[in-house]
C-alpha positions in Angstrom: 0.0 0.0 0.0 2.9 2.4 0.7 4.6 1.9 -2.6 1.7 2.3 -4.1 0.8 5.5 -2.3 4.6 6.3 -3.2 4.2 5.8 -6.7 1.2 8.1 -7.2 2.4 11.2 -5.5 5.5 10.5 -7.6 3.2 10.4 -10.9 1.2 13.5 -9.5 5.0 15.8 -8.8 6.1 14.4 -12.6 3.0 16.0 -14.0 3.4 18.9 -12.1 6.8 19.6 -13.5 5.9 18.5 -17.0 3.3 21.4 -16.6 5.3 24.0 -15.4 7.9 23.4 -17.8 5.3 23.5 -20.5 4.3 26.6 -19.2 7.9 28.1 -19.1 8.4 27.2 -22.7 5.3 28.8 -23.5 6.8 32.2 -23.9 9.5 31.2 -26.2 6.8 29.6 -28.5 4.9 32.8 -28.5 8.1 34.5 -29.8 8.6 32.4 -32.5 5.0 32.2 -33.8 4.9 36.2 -33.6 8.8 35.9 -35.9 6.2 34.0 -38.6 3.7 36.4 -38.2 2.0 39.0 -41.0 1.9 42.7 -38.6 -1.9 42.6 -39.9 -2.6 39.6 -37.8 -0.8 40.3 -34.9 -2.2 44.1 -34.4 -5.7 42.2 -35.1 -5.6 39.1 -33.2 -2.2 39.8 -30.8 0.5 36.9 -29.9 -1.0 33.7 -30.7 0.9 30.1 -29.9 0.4 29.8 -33.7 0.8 31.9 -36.7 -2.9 32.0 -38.7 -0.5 33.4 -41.6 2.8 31.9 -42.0 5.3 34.7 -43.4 9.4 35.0 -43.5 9.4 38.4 -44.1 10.9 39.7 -40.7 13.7 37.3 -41.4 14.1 38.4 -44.9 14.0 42.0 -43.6 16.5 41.3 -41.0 18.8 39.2 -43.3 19.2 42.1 -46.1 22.2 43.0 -44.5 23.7 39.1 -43.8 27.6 40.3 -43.9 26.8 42.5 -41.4 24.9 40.6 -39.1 27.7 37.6 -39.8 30.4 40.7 -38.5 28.0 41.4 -35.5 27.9 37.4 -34.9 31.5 36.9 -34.8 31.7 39.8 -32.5 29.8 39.3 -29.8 30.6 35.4 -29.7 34.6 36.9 -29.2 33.8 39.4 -26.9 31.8 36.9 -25.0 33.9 34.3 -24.7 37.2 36.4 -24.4 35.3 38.6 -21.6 33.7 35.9 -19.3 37.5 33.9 -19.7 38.9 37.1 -18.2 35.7 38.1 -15.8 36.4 34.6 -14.3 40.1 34.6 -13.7 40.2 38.3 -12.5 37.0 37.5 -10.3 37.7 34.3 -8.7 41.3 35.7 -8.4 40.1 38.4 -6.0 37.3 36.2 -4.5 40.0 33.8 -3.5 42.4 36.7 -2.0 39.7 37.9 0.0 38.7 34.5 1.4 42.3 33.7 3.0 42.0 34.1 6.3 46.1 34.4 6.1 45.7 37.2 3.9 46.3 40.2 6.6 44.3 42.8 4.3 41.1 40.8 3.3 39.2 42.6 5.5 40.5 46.3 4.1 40.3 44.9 0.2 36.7 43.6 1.0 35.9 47.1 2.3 37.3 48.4 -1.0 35.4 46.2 -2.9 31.9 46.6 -1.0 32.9 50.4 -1.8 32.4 49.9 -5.8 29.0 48.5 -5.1 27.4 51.7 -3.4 29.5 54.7 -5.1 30.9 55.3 -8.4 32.8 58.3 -10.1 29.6 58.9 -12.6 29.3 58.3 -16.2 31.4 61.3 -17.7 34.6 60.8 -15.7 34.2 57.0 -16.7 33.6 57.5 -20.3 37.0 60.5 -20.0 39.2 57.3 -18.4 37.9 54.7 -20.6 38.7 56.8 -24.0 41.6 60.0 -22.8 43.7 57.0 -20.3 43.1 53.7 -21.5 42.3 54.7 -24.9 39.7 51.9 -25.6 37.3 54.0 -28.4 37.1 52.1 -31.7 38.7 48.5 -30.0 37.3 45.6 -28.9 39.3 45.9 -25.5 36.3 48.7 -25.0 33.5 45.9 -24.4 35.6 43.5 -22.5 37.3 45.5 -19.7 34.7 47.7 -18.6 32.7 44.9 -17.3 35.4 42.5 -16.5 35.5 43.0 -12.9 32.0 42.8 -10.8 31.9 43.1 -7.3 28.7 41.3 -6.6 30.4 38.2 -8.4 33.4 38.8 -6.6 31.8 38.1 -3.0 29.8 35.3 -4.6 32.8 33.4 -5.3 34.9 34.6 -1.9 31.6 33.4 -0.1 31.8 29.9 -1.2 35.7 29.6 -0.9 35.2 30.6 2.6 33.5 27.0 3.2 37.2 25.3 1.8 38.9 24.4 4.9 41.6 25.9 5.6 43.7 22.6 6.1 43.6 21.8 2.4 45.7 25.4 2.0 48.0 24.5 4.6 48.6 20.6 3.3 49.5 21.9 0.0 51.8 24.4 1.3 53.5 22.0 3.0 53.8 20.0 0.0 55.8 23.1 -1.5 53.2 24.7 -3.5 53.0 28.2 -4.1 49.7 30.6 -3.8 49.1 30.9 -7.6 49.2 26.9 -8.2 46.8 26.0 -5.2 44.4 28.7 -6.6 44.8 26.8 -10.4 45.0 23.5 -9.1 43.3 23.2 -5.7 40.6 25.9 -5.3 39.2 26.0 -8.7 38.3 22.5 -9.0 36.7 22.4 -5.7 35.1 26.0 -6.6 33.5 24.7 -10.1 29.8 25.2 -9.1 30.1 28.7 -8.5 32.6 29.5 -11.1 30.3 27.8 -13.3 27.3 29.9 -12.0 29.2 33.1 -12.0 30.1 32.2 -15.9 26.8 31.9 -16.6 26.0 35.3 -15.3 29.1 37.0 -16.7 28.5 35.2 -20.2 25.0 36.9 -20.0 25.9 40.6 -19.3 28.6 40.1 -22.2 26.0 39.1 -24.9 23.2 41.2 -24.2 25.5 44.7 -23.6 24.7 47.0 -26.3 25.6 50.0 -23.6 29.1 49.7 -24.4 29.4 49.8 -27.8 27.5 53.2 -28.0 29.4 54.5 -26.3 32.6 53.6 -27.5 32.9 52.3 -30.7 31.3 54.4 -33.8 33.1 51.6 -36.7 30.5 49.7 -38.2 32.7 46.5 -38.5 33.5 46.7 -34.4 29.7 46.3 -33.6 28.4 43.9 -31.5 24.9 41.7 -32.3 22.5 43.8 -29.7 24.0 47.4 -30.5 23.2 46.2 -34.9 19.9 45.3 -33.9 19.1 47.9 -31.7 20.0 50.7 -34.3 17.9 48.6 -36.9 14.6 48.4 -33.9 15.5 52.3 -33.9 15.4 52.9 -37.6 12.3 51.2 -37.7 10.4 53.3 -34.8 11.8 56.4 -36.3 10.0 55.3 -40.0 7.0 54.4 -38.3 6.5 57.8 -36.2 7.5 60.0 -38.3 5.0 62.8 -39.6 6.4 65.0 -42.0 6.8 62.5 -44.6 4.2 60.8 -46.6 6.6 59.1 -48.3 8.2 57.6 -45.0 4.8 56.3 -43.5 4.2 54.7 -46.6 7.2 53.3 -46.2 7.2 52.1 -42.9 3.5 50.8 -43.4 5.5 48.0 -45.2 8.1 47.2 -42.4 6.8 44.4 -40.1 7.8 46.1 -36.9 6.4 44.2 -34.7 7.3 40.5 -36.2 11.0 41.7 -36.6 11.1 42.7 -33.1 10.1 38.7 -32.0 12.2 37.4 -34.7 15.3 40.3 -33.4 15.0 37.9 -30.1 14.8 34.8 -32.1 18.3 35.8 -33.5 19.9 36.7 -30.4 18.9 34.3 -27.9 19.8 31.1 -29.7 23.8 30.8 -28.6 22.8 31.0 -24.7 19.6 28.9 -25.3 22.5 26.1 -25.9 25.0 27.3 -23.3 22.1 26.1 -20.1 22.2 22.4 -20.5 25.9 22.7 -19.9 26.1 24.5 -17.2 22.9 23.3 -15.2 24.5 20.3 -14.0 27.3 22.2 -12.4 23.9 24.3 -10.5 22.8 21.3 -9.0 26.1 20.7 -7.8 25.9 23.5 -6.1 22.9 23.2 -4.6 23.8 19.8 -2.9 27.2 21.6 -1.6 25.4 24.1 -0.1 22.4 21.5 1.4 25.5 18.6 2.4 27.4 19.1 5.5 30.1 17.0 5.9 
């Protein structure tokens, strides 16, 4: 009688979560059922889980210039994988720093650090150090460094080293290693979860930043994905309000805004759709080393 009450409630939590992962993927559907869209049906009838008119002229739209959108590509794929590689050494580099309890500063560096969080110089004498001192306009340095350093990512990371014992540093100093290769080859192993977490995070803020490359970097050919399809969302919206023309509204009367808009996030969200399943097992991980004492 128990296993049998057993295997019901188990039946009744596997439905449950086949539902609400229905309903998270519900969403997504909607987005690319508005991509396939006509803009008559969806200012008539709204989102719908299916197209009543199939069309491909967002992507068409969108596609007129492909070398462009290729460039873009290539871009932001560099600048995120170049930037979270970097993020994640300089991050977990300070996270570690501050989590020896040896270290006779930690206390005054995470001070510094909690600092950042609350105050910052403002965006004008950023953007004067970023272009006049590090001379970063028009390179691809310019949307990598500014973000590589977060402090809330930083404290993440010192955090969980902070539940490494402090033995394991002391054995392998005794064994003759230095601080640099029981960070590599000690503390990052054991700190995968939440490097992998932290990654995950950084990886994000890399591909969806448009921010940066308005503000420094006017060549076309240095663009990243979001900033391309953000000037094209812009053009668009510009067409379409517009006034004094009635040239331009005839025009933009022909320019499926809002199907290019769902098919703009079609475009853009398919590298990180495949980045989750490799990076979710390393969040369970983590969630049984936090739950596990031992």
């Amino acid at each position: 009688m128990l296993g049998k009450r057993t295997s019901f409630s188990q039946w009744i939590m596997i439905l449950l979560i086949s539902l609400f992962s229905l309903s998270c993927l519900l969403p997504f559907v909607m987005v690319i059922s508005g991509s396939l869209s006509t803009e008559q049906d969806i200012m008539q009838y709204g989102y719908s889980l299916f197209p009543k008119t199939i069309t491909f002229d967002s992507y068409k739209i969108l596609f007129l210039g492909s070398n462009r959108i290729i460039d873009a590509y290539g871009i932001s794929i560099f600048v995120t994988v170049v930037g979270t590689a970097l993020s994640l050494f300089v991050t977990a580099m300070g996270g570690y720093v501050m989590a020896r309890r040896s270290f006779k500063y930690r206390n005054i560096l995470s001070v510094y650090v909690i600092i950042t969080m609350l105050f910052n110089g403002g965006l004008v004498p950023w953007y004067i150090i970023c272009v006049r001192y590090l001379d970063l306009k028009d390179t691809l340095w310019a949307l990598i460094l500014p973000m590589l350093a977060n402090a809330f990512n930083m404290f993440l990371i010192r955090n969980f080293m902070l539940s490494i014992p402090e033995d394991l540093h002391e054995s392998a100093k005794m064994d003759g290693a230095g601080e640099f290769l029981i960070f590599y080859r000690l503390i990052c192993p054991l700190a995968l979860p939440v490097l992998a977490t932290v990654g995950l995070f950084v990886s994000l803020s890399y591909w969806n930043d448009w921010f940066l490359g308005l503000m420094f970097v006017d060549k076309q050919e240095l663009q990243p994905l979001q900033l391309l399809l953000r000037t094209l969302v812009s053009n668009v919206e510009f067409l379409r309000s517009s006034s004094n023309a009635a040239a331009m509204q005839r025009i933009s009367a022909q320019i499926p805004s809002e199907s290019m808009k769902m098919a703009l996030t079609v475009v853009t969200i398919g590298p990180i759709v495949f980045l989750y399943p490799f990076v979710q097992r390393f969040f369970v991980k983590g969630l049984m080393v936090g739950a596990v004492k031992g």
